[in-house]
PAKOLMAR-679416 format. One record per residue (C-alpha): x, z, y; residue number from 1. Coordinates in Angstrom, 1 decimal. Each point is the difference from the previous one (the first is absolute). Layout:
// residues N
+--------+--------+--------+-----+
|   east |     up |  north | num |
+--------+--------+--------+-----+
|      X |      Z |      Y | NUM |
...
+--------+--------+--------+-----+
END
This chain:
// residues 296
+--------+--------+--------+-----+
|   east |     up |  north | num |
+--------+--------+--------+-----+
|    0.0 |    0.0 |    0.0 |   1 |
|    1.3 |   -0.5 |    3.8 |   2 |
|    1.4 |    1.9 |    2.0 |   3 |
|   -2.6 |   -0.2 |    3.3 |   4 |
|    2.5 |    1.0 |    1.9 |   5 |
|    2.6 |   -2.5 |   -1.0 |   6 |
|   -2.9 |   -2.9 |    0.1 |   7 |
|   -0.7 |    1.2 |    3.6 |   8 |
|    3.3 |    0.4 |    0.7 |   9 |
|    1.0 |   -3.7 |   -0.6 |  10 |
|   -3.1 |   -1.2 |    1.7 |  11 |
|    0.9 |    1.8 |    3.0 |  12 |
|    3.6 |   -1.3 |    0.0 |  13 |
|   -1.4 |   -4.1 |   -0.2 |  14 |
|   -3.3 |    0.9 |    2.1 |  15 |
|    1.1 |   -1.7 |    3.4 |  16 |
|    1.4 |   -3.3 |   -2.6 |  17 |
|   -2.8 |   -0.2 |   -1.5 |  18 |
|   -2.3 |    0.2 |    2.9 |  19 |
|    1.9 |   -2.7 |    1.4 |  20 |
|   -0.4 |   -2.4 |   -2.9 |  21 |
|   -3.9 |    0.8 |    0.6 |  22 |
|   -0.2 |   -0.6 |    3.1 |  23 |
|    2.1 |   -3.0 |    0.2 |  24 |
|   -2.3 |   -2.0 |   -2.7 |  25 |
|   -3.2 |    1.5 |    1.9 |  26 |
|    0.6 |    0.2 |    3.6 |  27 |
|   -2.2 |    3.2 |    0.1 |  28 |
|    1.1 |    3.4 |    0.0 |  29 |
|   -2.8 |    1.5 |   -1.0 |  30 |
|   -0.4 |   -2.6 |   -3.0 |  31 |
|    3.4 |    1.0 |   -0.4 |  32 |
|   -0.5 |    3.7 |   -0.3 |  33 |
|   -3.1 |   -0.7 |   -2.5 |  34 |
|    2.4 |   -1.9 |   -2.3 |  35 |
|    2.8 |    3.0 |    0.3 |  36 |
|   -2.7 |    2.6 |   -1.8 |  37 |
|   -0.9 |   -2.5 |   -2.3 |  38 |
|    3.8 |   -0.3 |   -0.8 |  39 |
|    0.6 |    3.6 |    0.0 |  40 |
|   -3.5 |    0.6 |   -2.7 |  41 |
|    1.8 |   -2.3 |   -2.5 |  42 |
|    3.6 |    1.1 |    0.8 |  43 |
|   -1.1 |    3.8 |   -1.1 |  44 |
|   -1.1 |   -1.2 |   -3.6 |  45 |
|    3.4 |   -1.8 |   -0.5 |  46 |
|    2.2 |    1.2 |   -2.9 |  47 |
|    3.0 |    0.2 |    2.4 |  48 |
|    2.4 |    0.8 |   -3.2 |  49 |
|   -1.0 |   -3.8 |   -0.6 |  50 |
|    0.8 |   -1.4 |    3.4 |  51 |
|    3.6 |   -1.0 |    0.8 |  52 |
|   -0.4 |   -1.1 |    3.1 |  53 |
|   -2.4 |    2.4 |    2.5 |  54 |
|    0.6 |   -2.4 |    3.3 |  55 |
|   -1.1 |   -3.3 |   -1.9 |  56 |
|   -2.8 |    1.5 |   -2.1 |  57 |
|   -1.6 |    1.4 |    3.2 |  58 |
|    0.6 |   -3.3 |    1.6 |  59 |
|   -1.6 |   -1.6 |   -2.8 |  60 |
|   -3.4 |    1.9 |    0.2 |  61 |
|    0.1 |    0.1 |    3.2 |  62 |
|    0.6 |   -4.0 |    0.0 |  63 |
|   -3.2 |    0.3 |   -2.4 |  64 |
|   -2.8 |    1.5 |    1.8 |  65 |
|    1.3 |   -1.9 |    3.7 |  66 |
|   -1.1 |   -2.6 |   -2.0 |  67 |
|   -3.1 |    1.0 |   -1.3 |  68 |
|   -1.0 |    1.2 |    3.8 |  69 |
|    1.8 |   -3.3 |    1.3 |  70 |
|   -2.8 |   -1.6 |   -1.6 |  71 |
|   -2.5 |    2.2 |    1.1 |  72 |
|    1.3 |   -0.6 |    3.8 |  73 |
|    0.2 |   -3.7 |   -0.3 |  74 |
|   -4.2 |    0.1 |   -0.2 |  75 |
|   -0.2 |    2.1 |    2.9 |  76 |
|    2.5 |   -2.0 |    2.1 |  77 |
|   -2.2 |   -3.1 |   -0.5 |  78 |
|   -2.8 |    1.7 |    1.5 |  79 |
|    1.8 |    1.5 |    3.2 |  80 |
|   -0.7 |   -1.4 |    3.2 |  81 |
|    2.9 |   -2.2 |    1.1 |  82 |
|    3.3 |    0.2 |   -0.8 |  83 |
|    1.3 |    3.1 |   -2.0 |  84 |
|    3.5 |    1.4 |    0.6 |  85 |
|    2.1 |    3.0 |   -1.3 |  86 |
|   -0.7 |    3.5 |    0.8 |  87 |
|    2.5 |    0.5 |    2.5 |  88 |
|    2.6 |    3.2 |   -0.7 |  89 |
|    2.1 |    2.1 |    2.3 |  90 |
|    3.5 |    0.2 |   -1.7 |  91 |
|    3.3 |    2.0 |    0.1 |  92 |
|    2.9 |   -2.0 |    1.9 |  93 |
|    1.6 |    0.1 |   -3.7 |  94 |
|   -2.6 |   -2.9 |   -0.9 |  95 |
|    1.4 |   -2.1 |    2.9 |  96 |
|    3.3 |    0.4 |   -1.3 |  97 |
|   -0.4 |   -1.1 |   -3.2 |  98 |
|   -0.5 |   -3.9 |    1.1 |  99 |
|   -1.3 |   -1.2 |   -3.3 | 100 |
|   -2.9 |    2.0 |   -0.3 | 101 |
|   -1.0 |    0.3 |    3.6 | 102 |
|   -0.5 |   -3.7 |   -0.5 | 103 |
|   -1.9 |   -0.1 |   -2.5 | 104 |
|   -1.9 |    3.0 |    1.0 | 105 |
|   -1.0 |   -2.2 |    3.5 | 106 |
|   -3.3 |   -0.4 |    0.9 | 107 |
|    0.7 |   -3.5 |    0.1 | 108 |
|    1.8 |   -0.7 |   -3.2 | 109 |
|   -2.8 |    2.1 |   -2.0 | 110 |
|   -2.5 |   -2.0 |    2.2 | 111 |
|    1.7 |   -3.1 |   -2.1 | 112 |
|   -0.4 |    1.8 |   -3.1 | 113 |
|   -3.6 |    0.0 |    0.3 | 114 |
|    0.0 |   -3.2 |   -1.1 | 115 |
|    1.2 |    0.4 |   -3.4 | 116 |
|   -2.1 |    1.0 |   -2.9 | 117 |
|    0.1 |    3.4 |   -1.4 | 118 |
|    2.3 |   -0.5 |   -2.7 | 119 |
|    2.5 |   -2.1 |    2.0 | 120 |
|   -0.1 |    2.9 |    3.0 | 121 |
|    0.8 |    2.5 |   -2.4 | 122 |
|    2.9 |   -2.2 |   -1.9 | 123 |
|    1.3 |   -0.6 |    3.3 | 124 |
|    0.1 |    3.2 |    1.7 | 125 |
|    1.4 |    1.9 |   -3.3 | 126 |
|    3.2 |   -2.8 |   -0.1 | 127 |
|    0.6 |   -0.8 |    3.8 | 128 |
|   -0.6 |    3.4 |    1.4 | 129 |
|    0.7 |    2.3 |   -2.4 | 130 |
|    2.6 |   -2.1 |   -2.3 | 131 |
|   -2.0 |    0.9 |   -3.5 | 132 |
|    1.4 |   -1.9 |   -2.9 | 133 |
|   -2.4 |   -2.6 |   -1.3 | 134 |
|   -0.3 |    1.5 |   -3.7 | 135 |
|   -1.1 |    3.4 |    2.2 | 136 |
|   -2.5 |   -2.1 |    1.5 | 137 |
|   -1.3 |   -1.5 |   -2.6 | 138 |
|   -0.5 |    3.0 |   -1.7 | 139 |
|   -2.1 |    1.5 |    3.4 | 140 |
|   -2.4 |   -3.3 |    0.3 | 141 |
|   -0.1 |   -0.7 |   -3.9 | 142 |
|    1.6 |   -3.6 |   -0.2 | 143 |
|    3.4 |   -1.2 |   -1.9 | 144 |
|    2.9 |   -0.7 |    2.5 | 145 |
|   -0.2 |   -3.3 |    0.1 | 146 |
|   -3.2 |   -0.2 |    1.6 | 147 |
|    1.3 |    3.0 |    2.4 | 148 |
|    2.7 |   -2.3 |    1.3 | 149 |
|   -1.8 |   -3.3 |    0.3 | 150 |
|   -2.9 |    2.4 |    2.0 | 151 |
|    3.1 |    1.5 |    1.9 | 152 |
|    1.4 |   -3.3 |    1.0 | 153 |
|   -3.5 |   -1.0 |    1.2 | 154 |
|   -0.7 |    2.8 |    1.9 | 155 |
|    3.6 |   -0.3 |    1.9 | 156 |
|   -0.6 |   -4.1 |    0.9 | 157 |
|   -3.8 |    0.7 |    1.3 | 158 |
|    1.5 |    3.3 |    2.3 | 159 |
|    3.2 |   -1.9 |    1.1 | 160 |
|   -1.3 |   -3.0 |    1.0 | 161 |
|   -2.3 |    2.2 |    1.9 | 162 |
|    2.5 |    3.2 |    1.5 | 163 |
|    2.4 |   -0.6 |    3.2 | 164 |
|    2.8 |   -2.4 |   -0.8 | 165 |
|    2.4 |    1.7 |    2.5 | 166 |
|   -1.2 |    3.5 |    0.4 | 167 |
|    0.9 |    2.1 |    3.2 | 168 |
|    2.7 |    2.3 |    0.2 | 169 |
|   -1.1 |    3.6 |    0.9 | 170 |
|    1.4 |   -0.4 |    3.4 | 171 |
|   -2.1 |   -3.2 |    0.2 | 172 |
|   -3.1 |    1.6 |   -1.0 | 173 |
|    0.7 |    3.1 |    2.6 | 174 |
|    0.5 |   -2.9 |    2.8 | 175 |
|   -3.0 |   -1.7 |   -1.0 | 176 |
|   -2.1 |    2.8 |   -0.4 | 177 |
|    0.9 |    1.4 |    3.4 | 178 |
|   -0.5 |   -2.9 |    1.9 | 179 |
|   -3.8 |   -0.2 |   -1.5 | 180 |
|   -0.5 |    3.7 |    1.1 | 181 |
|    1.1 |   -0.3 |    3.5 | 182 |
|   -1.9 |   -3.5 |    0.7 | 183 |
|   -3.2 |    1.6 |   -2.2 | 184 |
|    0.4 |    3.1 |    2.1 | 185 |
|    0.1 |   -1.5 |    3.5 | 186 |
|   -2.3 |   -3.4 |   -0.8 | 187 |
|    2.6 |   -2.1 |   -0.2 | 188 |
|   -1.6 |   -3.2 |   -1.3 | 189 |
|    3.0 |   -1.9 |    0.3 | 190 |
|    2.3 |    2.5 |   -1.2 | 191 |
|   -2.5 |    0.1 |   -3.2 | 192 |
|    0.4 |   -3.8 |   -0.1 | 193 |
|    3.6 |   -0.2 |    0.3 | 194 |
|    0.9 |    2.7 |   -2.9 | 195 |
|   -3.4 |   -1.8 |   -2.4 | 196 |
|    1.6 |   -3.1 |   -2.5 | 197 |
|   -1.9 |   -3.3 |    1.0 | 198 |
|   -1.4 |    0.6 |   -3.7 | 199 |
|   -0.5 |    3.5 |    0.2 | 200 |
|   -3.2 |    1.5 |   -2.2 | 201 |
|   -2.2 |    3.2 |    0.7 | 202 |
|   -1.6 |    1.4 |   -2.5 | 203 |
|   -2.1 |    3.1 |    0.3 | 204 |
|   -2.2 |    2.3 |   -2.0 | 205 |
|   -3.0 |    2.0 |    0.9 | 206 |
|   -1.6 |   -0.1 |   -3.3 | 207 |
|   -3.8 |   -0.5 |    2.1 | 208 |
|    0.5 |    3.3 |    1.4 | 209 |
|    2.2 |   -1.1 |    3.3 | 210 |
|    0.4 |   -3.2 |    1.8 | 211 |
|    2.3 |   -2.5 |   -1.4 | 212 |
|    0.5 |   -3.4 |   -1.0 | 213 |
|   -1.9 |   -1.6 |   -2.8 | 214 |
|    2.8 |   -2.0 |   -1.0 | 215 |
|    3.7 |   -0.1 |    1.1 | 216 |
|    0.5 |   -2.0 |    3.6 | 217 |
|    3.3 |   -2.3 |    0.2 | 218 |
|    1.9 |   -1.2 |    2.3 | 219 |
|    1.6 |    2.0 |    3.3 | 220 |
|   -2.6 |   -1.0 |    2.8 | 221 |
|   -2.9 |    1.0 |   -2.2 | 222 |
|    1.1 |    3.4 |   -1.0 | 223 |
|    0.8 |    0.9 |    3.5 | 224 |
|   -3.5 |   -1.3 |    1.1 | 225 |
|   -1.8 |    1.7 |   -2.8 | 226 |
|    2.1 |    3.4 |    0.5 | 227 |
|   -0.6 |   -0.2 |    3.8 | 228 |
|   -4.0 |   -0.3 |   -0.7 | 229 |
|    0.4 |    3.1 |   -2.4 | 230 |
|    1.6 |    2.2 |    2.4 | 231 |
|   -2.5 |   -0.7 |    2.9 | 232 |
|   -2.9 |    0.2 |   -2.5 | 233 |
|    1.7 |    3.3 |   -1.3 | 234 |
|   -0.4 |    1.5 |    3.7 | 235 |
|    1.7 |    3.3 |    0.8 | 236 |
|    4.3 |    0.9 |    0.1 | 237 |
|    1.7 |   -1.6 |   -2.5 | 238 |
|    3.8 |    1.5 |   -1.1 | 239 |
|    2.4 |   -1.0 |   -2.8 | 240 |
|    2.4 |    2.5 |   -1.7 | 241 |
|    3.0 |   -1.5 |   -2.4 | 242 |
|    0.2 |    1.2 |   -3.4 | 243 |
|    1.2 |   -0.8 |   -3.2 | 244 |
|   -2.8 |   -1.4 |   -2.3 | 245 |
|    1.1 |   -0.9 |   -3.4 | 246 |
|    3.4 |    0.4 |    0.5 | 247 |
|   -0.2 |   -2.5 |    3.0 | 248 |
|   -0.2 |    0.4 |    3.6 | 249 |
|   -3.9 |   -0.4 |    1.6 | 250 |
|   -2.3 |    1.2 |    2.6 | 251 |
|   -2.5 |    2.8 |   -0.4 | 252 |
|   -2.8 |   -1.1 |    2.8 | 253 |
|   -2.2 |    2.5 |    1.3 | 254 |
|   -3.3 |   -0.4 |    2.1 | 255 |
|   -0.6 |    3.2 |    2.2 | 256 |
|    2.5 |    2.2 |   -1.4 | 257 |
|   -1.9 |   -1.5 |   -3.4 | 258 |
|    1.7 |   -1.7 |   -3.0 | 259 |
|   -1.6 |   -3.9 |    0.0 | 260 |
|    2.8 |   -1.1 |   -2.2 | 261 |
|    3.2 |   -1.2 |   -1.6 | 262 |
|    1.7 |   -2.9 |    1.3 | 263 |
|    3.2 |   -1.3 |   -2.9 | 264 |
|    2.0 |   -3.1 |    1.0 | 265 |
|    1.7 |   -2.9 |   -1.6 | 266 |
|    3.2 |   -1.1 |    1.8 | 267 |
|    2.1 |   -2.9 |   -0.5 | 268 |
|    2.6 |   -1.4 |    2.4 | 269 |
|   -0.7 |    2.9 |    2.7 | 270 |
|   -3.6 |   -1.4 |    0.0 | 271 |
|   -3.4 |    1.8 |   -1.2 | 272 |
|   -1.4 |   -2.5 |   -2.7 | 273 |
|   -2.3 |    2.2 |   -1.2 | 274 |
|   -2.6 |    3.1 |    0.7 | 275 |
|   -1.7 |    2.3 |   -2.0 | 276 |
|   -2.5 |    1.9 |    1.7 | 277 |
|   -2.5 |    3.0 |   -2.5 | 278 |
|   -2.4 |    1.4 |    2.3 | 279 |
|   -1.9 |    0.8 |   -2.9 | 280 |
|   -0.4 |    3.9 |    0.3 | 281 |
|   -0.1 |    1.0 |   -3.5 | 282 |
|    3.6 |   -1.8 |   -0.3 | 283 |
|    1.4 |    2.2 |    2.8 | 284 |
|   -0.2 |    3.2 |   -1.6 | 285 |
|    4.0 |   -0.2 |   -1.1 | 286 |
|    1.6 |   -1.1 |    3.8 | 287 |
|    0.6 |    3.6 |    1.0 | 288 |
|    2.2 |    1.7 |   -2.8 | 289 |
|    2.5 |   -1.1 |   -1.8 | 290 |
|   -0.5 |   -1.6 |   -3.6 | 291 |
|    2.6 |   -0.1 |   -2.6 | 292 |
|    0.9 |   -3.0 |   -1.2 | 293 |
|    3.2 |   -1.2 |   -2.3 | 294 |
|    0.9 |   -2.5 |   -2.6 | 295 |
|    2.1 |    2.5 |   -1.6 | 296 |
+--------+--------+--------+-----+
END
C-alpha cells in the first residue's frame, strides 16, 4: 500500500510542471486546475513500488485527462462568441528568462495552437515545450511512436509557418512596447500608426460578456480606427500599467481605476504585428498575482 505521504509528496514537488502542461494544451487555468485533481485522484491509487519514473508517469496522466477536457473545451470554444484566446497569467520574471518557454507560453503562439486538433496540440506542446521523448508520448495519448512523430512533424509545419520568422529581441519588445504606451496614453494616433506593422492583426476576446471584435481586424489603419472607436465608446479615464503576462512583456488597461483588460503583443523588426486584447472578465481573474509556471 502507499505511502500518502510519499504520493503527495511527489505530486507536490511536479505540481507547478504539471500545471503547466495543463494549461499549455487548454489555455484555461481553471480547466487547468480541474485536470490537476483529476491527475492527483488517479495518481493516489498508483502502485508507486511499480513506477520508475514519478516526473513522466505524472506527465503521462496528466497528458491524459488535458486531453479528455481538451475535447470537452473544443465544443464550448465553438460556441463562444467571437474569437477565443488564452487565459491570460501574471508570471514570475524567471518565465521571461527562460526564452523557450515564454514563447511558447505567448498569447500569440498559443493563439496559433488553437488551430491544431486535440491530439496534435498535445503532441506538440509535450515535444517542443517540454522536450518529452516520443515513446513517453505515445505512451500518455495511447499511439505507437511512429504515428507520435509523423503527428509531431505536422503539428511543428502548421505552427511554423504560422509563428514570427524573426522574433524580437527582449530589448525590442521593451522598445516597442513603450512606444505603444506613451502614444496610447497621450492619443497619439500617429505614434500608434508608426510602431503598428502595415499587416498588423488585433484580435480580442470578450466572450459576449464585453465589447470586442467578432473576428480578428487586419491591417495597421484598421486597428487604429477600430481601437480609437472602442476607447471613445468605452468613455471615462483610460490608463495602461506594463506587466509581464506569460512570460512576455504587456499592458494591464484599466478603465476608472478598473481592470478592462490585458493587452499581449507580437513584435517583429521593432514593429507590433500583432495584439491580443481578453477583456473577457472571467479570464482576468489570474492578472494580479503571480502564477507558477515551468517546463522543468
Amino acid at each position: 500500500m502507499n505511502d500518502p505521504d510519499s504520493a503527495t509528496e511527489a505530486f507536490v514537488a511536479h505540481r507547478d510542471l504539471l500545471f503547466t502542461v495543463a494549461y499549455e494544451m487548454l489555455g484555461s487555468a481553471a480547466d487547468a486546475e480541474d485536470v490537476l485533481q483529476e491527475a492527483w485522484l488517479r495518481w493516489v491509487k498508483v502502485d508507486l513500488a511499480q513506477v520508475q519514473d514519478q516526473r513522466a508517469y505524472l506527465v503521462r496522466i496528466t497528458t491524459r485527462q488535458a486531453l479528455n477536457r481538451l475535447r470537452t473545451l473544443k465544443r464550448r470554444k465553438e460556441a463562444y462568441v467571437g474569437p477565443w484566446l488564452p487565459e491570460p497569467l501574471l508570471t514570475a520574471p524567471d518565465v521571461a528568462e527562460d526564452v523557450e518557454l515564454s514563447e511558447n507560453l505567448s498569447l500569440a503562439l498559443m493563439f496559433i495552437l488553437e488551430t491544431l486538433s486535440p491530439t496534435e496540440r498535445a503532441v506538440f506542446v509535450l515535444r517542443e515545450v517540454f522536450d518529452i521523448d516520443y515513446d513517453d508520448i505515445a505512451a500518455a495519448i495511447g499511439k505507437s511512436p511512429s504515428a507520435v512523430r509523423q503527428l509531431a512533424y505536422r503539428a511543428r509545419r502548421h505552427v511554423d509557418a504560422r509563428r514570427p520568422r524573426t522574433p524580437a529581441s527582449p530589448e525590442e519588445a521593451r522598445a516597442a512596447l513603450h512606444s505603444f504606451q506613451t502614444a496610447l496614453v497621450t492619443g497619439d494616433l500617429q505614434g500608434l500608426l508608426d510602431v503598428l506593422a502595415p499587416d498588423v492583426v488585433f484580435v480580442s476576446d470578450g466572450g459576449g460578456l464585453k465589447l470586442a471584435a467578432l473576428r480578428p481586424v487586419a491591417g495597421a489603419d484598421k486597428v487604429l480606427s477600430y481601437m480609437a472607436g472602442s476607447l471613445v465608446k468605452a468613455g471615462g479615464t483610460f490608463t495602461s500599467e506594463p506587466t509581464t503576462i506569460n512570460g512576455n512583456l504587456g499592458l494591464i488597461l484599466r478603465l476608472d481605476g478598473v481592470i478592462d483588460g490585458v493587452l499581449a503583443f507580437r513584435v517583429e523588426n521593432a514593429r507590433v504585428t500583432g495584439l491580443y486584447y481578453v477583456r473577457n472578465p472571467e479570464k482576468l481573474t489570474r492578472v494580479e498575482s503571480e502564477t507558477p509556471l515551468t517546463s522543468r
